[in-house]
N, CA, C, O and CB atoms as a CASP TS submission, in Angstrom:
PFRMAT TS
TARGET T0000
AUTHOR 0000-0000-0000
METHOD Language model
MODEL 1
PARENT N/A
ATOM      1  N   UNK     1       0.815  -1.181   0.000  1.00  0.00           N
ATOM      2  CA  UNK     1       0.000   0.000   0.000  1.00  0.00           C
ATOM      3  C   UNK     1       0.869   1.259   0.000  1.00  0.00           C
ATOM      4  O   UNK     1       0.547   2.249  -0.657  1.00  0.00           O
ATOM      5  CB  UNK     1      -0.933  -0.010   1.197  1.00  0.00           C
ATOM      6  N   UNK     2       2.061   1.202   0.805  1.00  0.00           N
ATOM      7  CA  UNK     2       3.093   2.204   0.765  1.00  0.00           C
ATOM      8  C   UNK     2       4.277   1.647   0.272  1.00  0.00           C
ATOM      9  O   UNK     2       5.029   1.033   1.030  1.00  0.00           O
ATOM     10  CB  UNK     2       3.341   2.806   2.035  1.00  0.00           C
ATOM     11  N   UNK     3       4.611   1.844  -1.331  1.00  0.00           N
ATOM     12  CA  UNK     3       5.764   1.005  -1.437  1.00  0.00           C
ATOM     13  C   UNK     3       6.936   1.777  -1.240  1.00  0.00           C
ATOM     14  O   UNK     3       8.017   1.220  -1.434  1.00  0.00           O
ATOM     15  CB  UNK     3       5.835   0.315  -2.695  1.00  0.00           C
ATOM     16  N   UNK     4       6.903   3.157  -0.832  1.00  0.00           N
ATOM     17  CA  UNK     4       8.149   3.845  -0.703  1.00  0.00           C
ATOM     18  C   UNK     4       8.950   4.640   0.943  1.00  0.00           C
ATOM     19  O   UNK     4       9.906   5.298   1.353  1.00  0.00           O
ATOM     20  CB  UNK     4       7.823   4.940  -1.776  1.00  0.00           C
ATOM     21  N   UNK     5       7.188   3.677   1.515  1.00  0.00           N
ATOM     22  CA  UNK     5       6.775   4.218   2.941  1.00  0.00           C
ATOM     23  C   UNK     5       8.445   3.625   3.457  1.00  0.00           C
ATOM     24  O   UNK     5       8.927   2.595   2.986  1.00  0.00           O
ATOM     25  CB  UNK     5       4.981   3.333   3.855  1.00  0.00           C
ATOM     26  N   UNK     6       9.008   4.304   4.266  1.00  0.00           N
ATOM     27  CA  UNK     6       9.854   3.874   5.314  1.00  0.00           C
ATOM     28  C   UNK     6       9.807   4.142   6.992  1.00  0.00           C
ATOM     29  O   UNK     6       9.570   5.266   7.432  1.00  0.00           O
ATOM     30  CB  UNK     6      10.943   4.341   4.882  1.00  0.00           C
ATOM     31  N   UNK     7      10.084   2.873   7.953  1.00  0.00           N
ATOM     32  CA  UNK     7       9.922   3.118   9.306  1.00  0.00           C
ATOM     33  C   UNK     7       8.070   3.804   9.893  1.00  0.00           C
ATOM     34  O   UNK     7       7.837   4.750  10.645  1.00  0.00           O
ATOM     35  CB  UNK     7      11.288   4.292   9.557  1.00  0.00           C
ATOM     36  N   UNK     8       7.283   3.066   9.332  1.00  0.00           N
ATOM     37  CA  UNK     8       5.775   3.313   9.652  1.00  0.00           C
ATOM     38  C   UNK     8       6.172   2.550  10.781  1.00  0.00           C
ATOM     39  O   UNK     8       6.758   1.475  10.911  1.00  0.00           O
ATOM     40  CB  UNK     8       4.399   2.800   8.610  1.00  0.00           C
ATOM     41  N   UNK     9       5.425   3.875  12.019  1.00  0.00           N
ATOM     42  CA  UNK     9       5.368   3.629  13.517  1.00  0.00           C
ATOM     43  C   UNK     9       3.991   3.226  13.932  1.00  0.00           C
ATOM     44  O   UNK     9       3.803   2.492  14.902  1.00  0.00           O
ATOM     45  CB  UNK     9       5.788   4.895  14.329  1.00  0.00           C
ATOM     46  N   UNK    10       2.664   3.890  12.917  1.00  0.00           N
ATOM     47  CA  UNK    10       1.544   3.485  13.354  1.00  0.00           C
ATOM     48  C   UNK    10       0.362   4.475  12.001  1.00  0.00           C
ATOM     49  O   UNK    10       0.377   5.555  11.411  1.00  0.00           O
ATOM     50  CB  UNK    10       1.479   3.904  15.260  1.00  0.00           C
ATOM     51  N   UNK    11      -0.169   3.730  12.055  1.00  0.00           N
ATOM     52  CA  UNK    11      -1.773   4.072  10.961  1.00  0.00           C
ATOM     53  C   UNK    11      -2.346   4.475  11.453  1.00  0.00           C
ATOM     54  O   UNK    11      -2.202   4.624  12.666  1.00  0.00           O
ATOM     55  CB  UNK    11      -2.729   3.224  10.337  1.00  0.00           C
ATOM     56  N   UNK    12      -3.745   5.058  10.505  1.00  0.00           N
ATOM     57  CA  UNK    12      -4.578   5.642  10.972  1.00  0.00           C
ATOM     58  C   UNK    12      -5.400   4.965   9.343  1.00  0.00           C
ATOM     59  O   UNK    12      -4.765   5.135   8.302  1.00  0.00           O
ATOM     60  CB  UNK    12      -4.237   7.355  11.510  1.00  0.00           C
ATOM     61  N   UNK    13      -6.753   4.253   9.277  1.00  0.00           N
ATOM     62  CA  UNK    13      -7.537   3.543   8.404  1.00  0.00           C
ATOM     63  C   UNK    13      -8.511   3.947   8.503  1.00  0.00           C
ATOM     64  O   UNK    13      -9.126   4.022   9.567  1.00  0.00           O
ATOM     65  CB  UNK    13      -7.620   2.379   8.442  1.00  0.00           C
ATOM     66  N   UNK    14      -9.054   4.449   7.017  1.00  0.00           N
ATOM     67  CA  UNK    14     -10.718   4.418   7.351  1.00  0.00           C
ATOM     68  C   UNK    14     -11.153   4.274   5.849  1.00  0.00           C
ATOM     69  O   UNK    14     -10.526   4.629   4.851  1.00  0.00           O
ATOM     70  CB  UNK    14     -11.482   6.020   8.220  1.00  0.00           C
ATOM     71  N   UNK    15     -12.694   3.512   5.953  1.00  0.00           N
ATOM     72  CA  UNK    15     -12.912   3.184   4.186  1.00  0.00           C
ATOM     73  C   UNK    15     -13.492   5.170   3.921  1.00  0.00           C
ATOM     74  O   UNK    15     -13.661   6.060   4.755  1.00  0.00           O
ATOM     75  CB  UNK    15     -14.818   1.360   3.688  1.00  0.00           C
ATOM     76  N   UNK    16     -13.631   5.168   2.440  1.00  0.00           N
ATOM     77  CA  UNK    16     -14.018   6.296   2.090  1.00  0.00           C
ATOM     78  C   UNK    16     -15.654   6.222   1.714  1.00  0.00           C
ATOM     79  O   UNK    16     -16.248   5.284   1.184  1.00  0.00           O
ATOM     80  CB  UNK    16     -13.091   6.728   1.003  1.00  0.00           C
ATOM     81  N   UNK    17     -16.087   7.264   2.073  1.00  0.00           N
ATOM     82  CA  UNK    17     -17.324   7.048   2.076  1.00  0.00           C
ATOM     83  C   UNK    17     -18.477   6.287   2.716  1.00  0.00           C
ATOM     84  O   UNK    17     -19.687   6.463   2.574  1.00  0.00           O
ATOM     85  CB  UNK    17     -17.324   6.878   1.327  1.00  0.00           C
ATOM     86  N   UNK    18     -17.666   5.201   3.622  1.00  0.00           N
ATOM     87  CA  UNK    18     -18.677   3.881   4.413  1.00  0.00           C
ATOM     88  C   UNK    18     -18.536   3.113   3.659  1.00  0.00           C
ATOM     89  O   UNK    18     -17.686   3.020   2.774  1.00  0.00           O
ATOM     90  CB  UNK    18     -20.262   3.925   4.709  1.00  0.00           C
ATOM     91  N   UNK    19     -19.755   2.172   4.058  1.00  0.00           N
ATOM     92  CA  UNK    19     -19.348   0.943   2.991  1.00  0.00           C
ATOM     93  C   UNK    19     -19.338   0.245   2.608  1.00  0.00           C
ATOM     94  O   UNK    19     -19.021  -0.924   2.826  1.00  0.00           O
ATOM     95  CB  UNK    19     -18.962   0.538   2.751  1.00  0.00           C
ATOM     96  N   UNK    20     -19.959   1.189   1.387  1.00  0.00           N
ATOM     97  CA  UNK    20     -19.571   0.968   0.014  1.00  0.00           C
ATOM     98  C   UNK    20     -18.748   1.730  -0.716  1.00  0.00           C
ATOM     99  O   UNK    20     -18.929   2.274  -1.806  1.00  0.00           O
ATOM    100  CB  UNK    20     -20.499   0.925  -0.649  1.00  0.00           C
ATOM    101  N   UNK    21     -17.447   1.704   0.295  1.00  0.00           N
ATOM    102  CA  UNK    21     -16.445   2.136  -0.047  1.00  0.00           C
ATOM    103  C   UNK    21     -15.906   2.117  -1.733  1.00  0.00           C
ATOM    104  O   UNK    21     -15.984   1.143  -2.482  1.00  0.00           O
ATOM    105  CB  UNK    21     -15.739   1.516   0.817  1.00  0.00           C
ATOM    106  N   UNK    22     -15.221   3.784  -2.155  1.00  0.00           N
ATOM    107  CA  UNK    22     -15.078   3.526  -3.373  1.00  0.00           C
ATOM    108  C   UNK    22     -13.418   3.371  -3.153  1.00  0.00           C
ATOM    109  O   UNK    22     -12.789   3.118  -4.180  1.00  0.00           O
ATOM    110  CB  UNK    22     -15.751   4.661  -4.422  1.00  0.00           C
ATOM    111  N   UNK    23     -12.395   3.542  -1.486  1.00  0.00           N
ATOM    112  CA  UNK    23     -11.461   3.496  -1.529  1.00  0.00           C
ATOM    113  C   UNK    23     -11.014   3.784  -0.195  1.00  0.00           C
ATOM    114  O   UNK    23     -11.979   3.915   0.559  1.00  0.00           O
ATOM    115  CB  UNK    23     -11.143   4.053  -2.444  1.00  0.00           C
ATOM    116  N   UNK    24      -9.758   3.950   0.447  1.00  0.00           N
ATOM    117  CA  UNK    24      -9.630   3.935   1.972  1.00  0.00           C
ATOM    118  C   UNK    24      -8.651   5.489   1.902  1.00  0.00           C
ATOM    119  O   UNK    24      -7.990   5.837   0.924  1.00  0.00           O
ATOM    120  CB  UNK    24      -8.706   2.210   2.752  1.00  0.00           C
ATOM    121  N   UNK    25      -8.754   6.098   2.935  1.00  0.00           N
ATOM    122  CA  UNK    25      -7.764   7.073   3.427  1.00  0.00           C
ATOM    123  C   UNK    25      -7.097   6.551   4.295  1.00  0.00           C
ATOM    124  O   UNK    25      -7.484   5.763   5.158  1.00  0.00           O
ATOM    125  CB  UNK    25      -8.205   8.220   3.917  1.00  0.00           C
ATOM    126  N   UNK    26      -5.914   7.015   4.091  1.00  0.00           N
ATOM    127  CA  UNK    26      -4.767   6.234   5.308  1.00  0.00           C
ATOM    128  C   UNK    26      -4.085   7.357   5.475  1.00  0.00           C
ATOM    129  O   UNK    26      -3.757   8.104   4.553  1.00  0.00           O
ATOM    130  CB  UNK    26      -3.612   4.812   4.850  1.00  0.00           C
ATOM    131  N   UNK    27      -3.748   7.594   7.108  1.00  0.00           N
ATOM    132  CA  UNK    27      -2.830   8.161   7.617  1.00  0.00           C
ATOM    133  C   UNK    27      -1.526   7.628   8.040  1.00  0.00           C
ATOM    134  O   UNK    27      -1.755   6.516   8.517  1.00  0.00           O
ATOM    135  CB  UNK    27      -3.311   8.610   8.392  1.00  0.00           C
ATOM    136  N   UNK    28       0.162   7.975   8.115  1.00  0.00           N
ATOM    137  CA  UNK    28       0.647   7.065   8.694  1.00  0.00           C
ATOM    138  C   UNK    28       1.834   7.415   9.324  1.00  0.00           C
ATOM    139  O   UNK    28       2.798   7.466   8.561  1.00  0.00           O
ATOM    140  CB  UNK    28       0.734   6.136   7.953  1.00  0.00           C
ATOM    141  N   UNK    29       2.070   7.696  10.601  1.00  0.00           N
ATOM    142  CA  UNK    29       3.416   7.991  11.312  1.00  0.00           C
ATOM    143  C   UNK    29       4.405   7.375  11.408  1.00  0.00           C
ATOM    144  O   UNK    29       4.411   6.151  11.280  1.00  0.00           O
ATOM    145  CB  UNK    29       3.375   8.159  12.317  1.00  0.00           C
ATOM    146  N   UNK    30       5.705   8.234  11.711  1.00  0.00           N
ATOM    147  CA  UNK    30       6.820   7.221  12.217  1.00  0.00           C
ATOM    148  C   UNK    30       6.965   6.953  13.992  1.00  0.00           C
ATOM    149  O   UNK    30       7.770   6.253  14.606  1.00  0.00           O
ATOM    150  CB  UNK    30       8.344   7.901  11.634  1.00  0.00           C
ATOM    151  N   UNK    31       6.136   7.589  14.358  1.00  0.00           N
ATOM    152  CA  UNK    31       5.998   7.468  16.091  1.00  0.00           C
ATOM    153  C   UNK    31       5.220   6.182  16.561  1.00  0.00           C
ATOM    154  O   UNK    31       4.038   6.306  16.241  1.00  0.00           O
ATOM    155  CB  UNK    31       5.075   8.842  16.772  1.00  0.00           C
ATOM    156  N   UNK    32       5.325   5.669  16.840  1.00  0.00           N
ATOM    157  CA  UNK    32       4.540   4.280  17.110  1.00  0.00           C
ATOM    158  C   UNK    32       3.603   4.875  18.409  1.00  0.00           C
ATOM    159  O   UNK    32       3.200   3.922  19.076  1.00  0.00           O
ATOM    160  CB  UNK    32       5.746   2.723  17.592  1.00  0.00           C
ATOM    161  N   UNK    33       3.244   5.904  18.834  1.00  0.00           N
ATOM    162  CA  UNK    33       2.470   5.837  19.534  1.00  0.00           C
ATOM    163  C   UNK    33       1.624   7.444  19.059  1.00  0.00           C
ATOM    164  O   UNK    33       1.155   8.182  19.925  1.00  0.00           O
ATOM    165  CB  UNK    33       3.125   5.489  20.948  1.00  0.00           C
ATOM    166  N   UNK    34       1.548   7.808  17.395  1.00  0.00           N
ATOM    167  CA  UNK    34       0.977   8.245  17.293  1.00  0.00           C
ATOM    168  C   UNK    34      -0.696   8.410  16.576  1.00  0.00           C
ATOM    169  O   UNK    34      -1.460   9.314  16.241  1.00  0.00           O
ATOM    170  CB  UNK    34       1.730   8.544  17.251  1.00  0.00           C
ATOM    171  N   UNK    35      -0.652   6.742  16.610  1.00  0.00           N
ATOM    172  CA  UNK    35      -2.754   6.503  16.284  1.00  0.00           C
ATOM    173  C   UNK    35      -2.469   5.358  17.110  1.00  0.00           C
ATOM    174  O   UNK    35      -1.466   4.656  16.976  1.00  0.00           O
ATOM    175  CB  UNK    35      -3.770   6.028  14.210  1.00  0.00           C
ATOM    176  N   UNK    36      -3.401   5.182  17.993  1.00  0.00           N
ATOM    177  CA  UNK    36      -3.288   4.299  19.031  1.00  0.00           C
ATOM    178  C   UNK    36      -4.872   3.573  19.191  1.00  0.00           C
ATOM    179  O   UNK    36      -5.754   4.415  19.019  1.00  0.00           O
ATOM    180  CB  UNK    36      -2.723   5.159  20.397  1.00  0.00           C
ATOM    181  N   UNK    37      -5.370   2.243  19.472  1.00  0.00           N
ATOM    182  CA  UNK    37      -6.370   1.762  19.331  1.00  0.00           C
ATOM    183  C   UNK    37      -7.483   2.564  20.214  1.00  0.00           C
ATOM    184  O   UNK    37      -8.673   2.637  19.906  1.00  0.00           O
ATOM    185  CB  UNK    37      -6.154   0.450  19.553  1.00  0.00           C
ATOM    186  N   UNK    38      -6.929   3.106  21.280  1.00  0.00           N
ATOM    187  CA  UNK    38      -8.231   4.325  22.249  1.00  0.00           C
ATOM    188  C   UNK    38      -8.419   5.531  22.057  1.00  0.00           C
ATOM    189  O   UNK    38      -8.637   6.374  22.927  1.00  0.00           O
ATOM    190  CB  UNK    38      -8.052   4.616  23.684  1.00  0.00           C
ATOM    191  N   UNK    39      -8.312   5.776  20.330  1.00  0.00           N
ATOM    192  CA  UNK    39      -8.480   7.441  20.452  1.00  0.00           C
ATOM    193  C   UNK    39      -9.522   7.421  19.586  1.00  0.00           C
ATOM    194  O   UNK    39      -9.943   6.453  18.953  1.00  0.00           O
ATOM    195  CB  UNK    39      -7.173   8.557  19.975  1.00  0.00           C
ATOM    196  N   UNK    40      -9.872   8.409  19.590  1.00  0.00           N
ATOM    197  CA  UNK    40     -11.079   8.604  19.326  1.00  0.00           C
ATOM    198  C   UNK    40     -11.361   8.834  17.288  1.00  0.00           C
ATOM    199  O   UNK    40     -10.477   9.468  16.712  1.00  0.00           O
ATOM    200  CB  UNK    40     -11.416   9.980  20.408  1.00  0.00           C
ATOM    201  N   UNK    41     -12.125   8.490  16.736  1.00  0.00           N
ATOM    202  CA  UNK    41     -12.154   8.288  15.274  1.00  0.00           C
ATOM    203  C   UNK    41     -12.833   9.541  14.622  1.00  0.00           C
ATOM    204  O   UNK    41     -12.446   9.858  13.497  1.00  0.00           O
ATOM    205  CB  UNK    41     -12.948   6.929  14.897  1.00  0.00           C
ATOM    206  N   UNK    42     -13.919  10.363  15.298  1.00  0.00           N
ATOM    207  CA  UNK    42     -14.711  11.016  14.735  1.00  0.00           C
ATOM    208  C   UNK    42     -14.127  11.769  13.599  1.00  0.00           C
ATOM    209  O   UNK    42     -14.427  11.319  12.493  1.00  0.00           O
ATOM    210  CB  UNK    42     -15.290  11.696  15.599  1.00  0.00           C
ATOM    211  N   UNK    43     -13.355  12.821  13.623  1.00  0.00           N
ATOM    212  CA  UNK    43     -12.756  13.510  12.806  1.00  0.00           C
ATOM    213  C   UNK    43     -12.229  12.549  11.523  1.00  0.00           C
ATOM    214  O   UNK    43     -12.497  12.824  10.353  1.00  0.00           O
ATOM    215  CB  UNK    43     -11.729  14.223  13.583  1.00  0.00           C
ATOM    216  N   UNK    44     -11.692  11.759  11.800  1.00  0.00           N
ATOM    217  CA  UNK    44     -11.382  10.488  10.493  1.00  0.00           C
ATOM    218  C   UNK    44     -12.752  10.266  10.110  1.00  0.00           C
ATOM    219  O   UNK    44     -12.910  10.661   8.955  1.00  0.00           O
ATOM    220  CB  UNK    44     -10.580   8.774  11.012  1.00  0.00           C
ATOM    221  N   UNK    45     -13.814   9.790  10.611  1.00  0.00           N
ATOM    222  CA  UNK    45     -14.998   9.225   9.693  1.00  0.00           C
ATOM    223  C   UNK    45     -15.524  10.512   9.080  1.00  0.00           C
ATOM    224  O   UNK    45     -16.172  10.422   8.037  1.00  0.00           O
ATOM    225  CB  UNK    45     -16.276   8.349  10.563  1.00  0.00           C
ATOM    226  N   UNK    46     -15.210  12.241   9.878  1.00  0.00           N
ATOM    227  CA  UNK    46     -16.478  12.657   9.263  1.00  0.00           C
ATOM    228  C   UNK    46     -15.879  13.106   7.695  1.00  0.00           C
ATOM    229  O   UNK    46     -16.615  13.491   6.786  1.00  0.00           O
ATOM    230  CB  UNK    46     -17.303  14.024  10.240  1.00  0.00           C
ATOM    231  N   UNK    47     -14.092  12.939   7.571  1.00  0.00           N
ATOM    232  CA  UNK    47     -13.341  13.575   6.601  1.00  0.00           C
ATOM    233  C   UNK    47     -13.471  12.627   5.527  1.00  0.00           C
ATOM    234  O   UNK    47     -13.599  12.801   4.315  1.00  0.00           O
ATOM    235  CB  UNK    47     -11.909  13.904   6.998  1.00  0.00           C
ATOM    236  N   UNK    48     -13.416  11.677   6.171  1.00  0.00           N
ATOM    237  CA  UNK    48     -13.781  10.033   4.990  1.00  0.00           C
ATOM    238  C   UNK    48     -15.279   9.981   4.286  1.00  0.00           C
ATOM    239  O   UNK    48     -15.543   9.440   3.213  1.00  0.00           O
ATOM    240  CB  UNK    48     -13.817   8.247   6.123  1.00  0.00           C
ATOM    241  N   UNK    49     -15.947  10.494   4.928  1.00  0.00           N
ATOM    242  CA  UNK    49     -17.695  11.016   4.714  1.00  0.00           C
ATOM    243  C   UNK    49     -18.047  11.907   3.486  1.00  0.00           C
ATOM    244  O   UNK    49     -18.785  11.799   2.507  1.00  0.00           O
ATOM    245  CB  UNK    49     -18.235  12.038   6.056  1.00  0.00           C
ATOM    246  N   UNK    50     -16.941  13.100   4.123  1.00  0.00           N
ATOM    247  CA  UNK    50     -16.831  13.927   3.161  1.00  0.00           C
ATOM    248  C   UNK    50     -16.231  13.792   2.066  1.00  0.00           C
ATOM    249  O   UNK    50     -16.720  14.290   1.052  1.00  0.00           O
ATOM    250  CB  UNK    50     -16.491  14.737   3.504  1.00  0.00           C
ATOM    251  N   UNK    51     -15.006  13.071   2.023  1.00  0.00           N
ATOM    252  CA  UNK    51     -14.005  13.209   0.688  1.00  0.00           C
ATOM    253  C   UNK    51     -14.243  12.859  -0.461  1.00  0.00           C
ATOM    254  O   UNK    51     -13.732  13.273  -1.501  1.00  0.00           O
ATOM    255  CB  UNK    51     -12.942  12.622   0.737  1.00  0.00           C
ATOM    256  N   UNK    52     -15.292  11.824  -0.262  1.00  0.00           N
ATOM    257  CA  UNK    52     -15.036  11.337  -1.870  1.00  0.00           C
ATOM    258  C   UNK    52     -16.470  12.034  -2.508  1.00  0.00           C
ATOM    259  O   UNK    52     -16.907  11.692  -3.607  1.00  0.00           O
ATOM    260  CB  UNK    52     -14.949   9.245  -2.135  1.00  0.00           C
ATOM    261  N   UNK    53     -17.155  13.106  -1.607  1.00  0.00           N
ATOM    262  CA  UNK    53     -18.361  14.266  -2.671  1.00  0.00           C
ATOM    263  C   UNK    53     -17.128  14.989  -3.403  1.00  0.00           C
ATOM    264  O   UNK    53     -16.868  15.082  -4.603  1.00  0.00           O
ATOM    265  CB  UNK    53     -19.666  15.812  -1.537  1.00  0.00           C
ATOM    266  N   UNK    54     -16.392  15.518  -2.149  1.00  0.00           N
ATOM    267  CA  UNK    54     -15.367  16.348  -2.812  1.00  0.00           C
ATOM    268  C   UNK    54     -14.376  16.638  -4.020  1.00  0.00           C
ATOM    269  O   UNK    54     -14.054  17.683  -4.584  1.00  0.00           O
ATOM    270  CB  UNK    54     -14.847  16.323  -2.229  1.00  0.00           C
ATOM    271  N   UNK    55     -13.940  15.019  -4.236  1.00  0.00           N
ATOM    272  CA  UNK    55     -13.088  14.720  -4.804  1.00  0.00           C
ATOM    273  C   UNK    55     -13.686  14.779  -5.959  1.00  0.00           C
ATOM    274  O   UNK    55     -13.070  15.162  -6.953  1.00  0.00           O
ATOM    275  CB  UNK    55     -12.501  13.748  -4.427  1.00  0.00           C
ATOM    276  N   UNK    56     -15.080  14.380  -6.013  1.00  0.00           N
ATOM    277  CA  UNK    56     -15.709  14.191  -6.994  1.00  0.00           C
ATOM    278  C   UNK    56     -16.419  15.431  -7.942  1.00  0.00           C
ATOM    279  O   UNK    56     -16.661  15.498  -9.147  1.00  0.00           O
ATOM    280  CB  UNK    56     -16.494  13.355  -6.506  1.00  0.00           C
ATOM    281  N   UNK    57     -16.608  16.271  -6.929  1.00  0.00           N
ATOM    282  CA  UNK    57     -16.595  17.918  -7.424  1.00  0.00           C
ATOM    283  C   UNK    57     -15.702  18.669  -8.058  1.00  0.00           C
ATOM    284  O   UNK    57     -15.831  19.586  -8.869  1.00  0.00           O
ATOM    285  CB  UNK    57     -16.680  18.700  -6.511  1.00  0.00           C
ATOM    286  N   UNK    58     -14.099  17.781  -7.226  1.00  0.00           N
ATOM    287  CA  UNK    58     -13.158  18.430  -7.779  1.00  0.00           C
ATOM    288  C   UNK    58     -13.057  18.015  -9.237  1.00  0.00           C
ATOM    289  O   UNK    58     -12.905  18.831 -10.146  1.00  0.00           O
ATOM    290  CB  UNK    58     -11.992  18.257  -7.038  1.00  0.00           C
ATOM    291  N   UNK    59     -13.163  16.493  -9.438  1.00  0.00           N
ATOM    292  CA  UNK    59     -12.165  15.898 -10.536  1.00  0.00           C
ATOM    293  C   UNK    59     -13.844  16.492 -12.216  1.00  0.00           C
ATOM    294  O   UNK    59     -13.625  16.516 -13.427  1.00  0.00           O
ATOM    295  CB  UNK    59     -11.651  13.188 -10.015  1.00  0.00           C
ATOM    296  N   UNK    60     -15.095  16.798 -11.578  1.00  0.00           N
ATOM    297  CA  UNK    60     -15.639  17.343 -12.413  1.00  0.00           C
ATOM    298  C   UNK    60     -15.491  18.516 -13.420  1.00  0.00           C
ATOM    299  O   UNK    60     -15.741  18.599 -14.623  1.00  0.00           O
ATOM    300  CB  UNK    60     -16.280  17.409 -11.923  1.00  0.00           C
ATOM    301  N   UNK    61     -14.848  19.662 -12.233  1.00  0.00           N
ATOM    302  CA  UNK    61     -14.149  20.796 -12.634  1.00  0.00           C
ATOM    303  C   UNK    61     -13.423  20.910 -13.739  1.00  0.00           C
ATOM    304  O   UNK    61     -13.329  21.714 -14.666  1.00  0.00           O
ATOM    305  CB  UNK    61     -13.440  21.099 -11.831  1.00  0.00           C
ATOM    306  N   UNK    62     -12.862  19.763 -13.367  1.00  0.00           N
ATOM    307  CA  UNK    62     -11.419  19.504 -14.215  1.00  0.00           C
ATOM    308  C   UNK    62     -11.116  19.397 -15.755  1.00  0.00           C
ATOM    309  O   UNK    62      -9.965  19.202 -16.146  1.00  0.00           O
ATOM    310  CB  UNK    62     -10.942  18.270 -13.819  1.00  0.00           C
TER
END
């Protein structure tokens, strides 16, 4: 998924859109304790919610 990624400490996953995902957003640190299984997701689902109207507005423009 990252073929050029080096020293990933920790992810951050979410599908795009829900799902019926058309694709995933991934976040990804070199700190291993910076996405951790008890934090909280909201801000990831509501950006994943949003992105792919967006993207799709954008790539119309285009």
């Amino acid at each position: 998924m990252l073929p050029e990624a080096k020293a990933i400490g920790s992810v951050a996953i979410s599908l795009l859109g829900g799902d019926n995902a058309p694709g995933v957003m991934l976040f990804s640190s070199r700190d291993a304790q910076h996405y951790q299984p008890g934090q909280g997701t909201q801000l990831l689902q509501e950006i994943a919610q949003m992105l792919p109207g967006l993207l799709e507005r954008w790539i119309e423009r285009a």
